[in-house]
BALOBA-1460 file (C-alpha; in Angstrom, 3 decimals):
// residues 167
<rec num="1" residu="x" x="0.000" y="0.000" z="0.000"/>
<rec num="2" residu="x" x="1.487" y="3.170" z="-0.759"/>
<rec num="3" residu="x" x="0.277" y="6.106" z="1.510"/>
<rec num="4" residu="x" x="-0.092" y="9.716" z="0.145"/>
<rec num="5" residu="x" x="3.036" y="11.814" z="0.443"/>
<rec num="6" residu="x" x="1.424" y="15.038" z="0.345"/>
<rec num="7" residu="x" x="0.890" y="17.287" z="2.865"/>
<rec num="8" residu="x" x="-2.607" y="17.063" z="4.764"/>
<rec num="9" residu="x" x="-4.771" y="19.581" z="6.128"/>
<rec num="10" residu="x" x="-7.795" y="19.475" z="8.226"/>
<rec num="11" residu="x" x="-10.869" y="18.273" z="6.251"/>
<rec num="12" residu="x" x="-14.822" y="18.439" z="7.667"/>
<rec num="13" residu="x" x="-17.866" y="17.830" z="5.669"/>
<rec num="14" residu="x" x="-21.128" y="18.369" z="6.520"/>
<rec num="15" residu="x" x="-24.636" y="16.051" z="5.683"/>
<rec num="16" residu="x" x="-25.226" y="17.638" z="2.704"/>
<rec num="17" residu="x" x="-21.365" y="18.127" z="1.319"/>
<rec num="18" residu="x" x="-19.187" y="15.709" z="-0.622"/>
<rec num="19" residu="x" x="-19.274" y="14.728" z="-4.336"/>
<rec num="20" residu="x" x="-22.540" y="12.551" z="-4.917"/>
<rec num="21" residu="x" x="-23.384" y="9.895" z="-7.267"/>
<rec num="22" residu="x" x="-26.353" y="7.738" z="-8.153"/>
<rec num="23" residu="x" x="-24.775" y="4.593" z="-8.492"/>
<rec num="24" residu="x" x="-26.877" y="1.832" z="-9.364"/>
<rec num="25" residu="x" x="-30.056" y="2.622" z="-7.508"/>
<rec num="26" residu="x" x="-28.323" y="4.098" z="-4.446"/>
<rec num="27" residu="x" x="-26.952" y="7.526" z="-3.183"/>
<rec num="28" residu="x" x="-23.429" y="7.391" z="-2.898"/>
<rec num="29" residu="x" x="-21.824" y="10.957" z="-1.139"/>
<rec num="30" residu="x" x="-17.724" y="10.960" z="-1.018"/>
<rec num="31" residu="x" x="-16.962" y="11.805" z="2.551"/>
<rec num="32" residu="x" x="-13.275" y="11.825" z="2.879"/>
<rec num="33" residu="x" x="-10.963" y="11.154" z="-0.651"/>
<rec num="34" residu="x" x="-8.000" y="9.704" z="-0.796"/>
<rec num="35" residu="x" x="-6.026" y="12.915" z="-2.312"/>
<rec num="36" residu="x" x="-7.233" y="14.589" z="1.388"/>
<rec num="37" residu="x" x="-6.684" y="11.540" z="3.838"/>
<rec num="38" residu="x" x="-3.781" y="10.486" z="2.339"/>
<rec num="39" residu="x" x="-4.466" y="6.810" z="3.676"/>
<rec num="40" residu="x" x="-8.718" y="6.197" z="2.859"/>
<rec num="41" residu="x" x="-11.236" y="6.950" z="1.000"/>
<rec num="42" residu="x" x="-14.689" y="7.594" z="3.056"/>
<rec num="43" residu="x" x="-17.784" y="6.986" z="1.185"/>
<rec num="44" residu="x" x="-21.462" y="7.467" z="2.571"/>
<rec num="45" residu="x" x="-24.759" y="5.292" z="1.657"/>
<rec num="46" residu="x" x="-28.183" y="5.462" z="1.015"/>
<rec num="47" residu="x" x="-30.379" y="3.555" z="-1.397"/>
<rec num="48" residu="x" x="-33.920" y="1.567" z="-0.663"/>
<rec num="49" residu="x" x="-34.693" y="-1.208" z="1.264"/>
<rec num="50" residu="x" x="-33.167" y="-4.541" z="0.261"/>
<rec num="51" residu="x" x="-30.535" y="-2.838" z="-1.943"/>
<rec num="52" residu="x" x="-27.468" y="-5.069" z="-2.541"/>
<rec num="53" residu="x" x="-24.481" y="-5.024" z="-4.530"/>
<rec num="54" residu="x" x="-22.781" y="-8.096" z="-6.225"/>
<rec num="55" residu="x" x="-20.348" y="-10.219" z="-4.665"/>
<rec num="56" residu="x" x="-16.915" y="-9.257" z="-5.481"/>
<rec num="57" residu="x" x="-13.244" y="-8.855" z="-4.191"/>
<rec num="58" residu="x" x="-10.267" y="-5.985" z="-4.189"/>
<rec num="59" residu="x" x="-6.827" y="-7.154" z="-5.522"/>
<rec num="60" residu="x" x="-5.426" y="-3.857" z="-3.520"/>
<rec num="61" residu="x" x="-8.203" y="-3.086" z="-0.800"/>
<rec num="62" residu="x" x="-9.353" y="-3.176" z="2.450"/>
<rec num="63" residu="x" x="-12.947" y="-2.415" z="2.897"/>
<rec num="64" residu="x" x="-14.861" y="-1.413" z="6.416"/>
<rec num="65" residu="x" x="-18.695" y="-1.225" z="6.771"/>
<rec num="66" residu="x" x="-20.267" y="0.837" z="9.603"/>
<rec num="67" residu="x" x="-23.839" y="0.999" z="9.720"/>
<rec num="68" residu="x" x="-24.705" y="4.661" z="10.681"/>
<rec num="69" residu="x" x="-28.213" y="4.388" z="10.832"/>
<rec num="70" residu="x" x="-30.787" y="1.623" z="9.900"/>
<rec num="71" residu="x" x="-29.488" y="-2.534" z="9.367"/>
<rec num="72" residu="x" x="-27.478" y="-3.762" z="7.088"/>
<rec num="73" residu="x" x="-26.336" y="-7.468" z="6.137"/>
<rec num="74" residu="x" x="-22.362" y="-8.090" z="5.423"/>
<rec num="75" residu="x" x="-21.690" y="-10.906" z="3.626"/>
<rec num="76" residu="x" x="-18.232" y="-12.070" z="3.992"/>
<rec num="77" residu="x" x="-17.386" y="-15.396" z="2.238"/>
<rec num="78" residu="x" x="-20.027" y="-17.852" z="2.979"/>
<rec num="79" residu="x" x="-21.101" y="-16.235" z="6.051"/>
<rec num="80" residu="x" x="-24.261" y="-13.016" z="6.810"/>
<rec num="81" residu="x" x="-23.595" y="-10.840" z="9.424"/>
<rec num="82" residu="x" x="-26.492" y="-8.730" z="9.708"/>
<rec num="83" residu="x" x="-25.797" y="-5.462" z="11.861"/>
<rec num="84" residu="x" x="-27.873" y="-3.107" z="13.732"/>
<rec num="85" residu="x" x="-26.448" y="0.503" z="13.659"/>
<rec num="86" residu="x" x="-23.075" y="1.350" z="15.165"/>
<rec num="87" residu="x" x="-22.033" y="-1.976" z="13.956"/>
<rec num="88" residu="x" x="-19.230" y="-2.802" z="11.503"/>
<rec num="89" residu="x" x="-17.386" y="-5.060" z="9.150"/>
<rec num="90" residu="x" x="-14.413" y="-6.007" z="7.623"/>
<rec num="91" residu="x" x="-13.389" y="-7.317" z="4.348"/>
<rec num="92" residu="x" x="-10.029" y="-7.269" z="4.074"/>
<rec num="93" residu="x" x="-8.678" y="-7.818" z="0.473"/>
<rec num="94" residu="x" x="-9.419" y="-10.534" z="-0.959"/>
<rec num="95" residu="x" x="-11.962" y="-11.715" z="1.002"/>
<rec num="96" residu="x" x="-15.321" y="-11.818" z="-1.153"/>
<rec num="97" residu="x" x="-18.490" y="-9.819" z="0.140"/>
<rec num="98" residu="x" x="-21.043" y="-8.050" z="-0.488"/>
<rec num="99" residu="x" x="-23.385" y="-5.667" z="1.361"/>
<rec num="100" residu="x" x="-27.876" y="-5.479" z="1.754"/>
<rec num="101" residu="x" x="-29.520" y="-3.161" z="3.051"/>
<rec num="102" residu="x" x="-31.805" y="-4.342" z="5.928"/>
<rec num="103" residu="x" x="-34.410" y="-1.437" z="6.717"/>
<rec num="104" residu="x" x="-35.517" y="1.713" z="5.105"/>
<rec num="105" residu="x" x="-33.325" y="4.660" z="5.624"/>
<rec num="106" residu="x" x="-30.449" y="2.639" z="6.135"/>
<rec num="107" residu="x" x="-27.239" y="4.899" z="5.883"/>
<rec num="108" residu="x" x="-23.795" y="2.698" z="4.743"/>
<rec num="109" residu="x" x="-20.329" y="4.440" z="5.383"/>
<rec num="110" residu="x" x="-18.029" y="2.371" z="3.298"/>
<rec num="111" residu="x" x="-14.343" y="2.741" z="4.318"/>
<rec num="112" residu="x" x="-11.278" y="1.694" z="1.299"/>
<rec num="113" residu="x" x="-8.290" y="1.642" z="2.092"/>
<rec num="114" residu="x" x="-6.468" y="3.059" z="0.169"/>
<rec num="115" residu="x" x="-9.255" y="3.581" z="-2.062"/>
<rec num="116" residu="x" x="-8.198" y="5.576" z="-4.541"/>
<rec num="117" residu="x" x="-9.012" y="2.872" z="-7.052"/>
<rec num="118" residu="x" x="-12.809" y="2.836" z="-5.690"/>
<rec num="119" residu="x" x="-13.055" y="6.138" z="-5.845"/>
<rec num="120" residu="x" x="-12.369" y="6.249" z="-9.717"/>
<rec num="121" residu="x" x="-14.601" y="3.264" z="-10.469"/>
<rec num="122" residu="x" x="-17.496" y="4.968" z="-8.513"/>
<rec num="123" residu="x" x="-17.165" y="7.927" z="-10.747"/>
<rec num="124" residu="x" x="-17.031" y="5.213" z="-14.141"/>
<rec num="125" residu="x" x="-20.212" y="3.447" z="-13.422"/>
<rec num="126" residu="x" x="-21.903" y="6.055" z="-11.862"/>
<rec num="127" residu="x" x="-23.615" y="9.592" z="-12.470"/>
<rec num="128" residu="x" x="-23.157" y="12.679" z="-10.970"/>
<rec num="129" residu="x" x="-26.328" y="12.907" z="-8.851"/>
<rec num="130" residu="x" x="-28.870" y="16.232" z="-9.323"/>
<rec num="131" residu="x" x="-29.941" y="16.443" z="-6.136"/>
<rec num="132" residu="x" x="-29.025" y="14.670" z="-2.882"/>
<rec num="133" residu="x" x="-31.793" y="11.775" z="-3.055"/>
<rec num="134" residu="x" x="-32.053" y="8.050" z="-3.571"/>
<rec num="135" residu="x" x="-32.536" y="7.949" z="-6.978"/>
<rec num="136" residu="x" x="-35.712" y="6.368" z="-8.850"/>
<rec num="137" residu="x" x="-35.190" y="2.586" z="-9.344"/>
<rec num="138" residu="x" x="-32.279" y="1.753" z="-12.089"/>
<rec num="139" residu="x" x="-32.571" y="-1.276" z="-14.517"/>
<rec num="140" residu="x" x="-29.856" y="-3.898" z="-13.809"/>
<rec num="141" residu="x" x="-26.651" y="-2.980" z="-15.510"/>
<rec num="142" residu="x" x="-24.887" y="-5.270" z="-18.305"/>
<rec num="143" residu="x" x="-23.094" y="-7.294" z="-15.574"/>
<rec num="144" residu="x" x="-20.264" y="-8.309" z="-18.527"/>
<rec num="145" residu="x" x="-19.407" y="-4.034" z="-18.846"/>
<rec num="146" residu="x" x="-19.963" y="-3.733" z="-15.457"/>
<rec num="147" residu="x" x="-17.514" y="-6.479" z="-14.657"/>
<rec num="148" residu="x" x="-14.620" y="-5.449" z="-17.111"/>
<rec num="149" residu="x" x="-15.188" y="-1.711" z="-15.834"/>
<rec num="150" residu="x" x="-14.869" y="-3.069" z="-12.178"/>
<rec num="151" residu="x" x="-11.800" y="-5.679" z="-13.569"/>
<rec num="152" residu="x" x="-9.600" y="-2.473" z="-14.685"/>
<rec num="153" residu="x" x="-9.909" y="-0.588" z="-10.860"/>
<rec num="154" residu="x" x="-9.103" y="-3.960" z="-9.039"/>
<rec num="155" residu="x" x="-12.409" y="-5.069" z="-8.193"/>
<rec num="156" residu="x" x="-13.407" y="-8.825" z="-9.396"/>
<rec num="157" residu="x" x="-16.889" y="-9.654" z="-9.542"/>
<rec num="158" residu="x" x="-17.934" y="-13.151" z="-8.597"/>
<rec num="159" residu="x" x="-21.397" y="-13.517" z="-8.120"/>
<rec num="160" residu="x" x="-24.756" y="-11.867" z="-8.102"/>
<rec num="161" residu="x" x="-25.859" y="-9.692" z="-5.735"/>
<rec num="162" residu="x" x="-27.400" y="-11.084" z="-2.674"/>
<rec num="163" residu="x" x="-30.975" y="-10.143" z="-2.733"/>
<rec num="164" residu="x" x="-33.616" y="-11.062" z="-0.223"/>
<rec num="165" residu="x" x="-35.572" y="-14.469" z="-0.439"/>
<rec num="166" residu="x" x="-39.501" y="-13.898" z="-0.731"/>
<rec num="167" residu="x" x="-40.761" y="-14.726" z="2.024"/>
């Protein structure tokens, strides 16, 4: 990992500050960049109940989950750990997972480390966001473009996403 030589200075963003992206079907605001933090990259989520992105790995990242507000499932390797907020994951890289959001209003902070490489593919499959809202539902992207676009920012994908069973 190679940590960011340049000189930092004191950073604070507020609930409605950061870059924001609609990213497919979810509300993605950059909290912290790696250019700034010099170590992670600090990304906030919202999106609707029983959102979930595919299963997938980092060749060069670490990723942390803390649920800020709401539930959310992390799915590392064969195992669900479904946490309330204040709780938090691990993937370290490598390690396959995905995450599912477990109630309505649900809030995601996703921690990379170092993240830079996230950051860009964020920007690649998403869109800049026109106002600071979960976006209307998205159709399904081409999971082959989605996968090579993922492939060249060191993210493998590996399997669907895990959505919830009817009941």
């Amino acid at each position: 990992m190679t940590l960011s030589t340049s000189p930092l200075v004191s950073l604070s963003r507020g609930p409605e500050d950061g870059e924001a992206l609609w990213i497919l079907g979810g509300l993605y605001t950059y909290k912290g960049v790696f250019a700034e933090t010099g170590a992670y990259f600090a990304c906030e989520v919202k999106a609707p109940l029983g959102f979930a992105i595919p299963v997938h790995f980092h060749d060069d990242e670490e990723e942390g989950f803390y649920v800020a507000r709401g539930e959310a499932t992390i799915f590392l390797e064969d195992e669900a750990r479904r946490l309330p907020a204040g709780g938090f994951a691990l993937a370290p890289r490598g390690v396959r997972h995905a995450f599912r959001l477990e109630a309505a209003e649900t809030t995601l902070l996703l921690l990379l480390s170092p993240g830079s490489k996230h950051e860009a593919l964020f920007r690649e499959i998403g869109s800049a966001a026109p106002r600071r809202v979960v976006p209307p539902p998205a159709p399904p992207p081409d999971a082959a473009r989605f996968a090579e676009i993922a492939g060249r920012h060191g993210t493998r994908i590996v399997g669907p996403p895990p959505f919830a069973k009817e009941r």
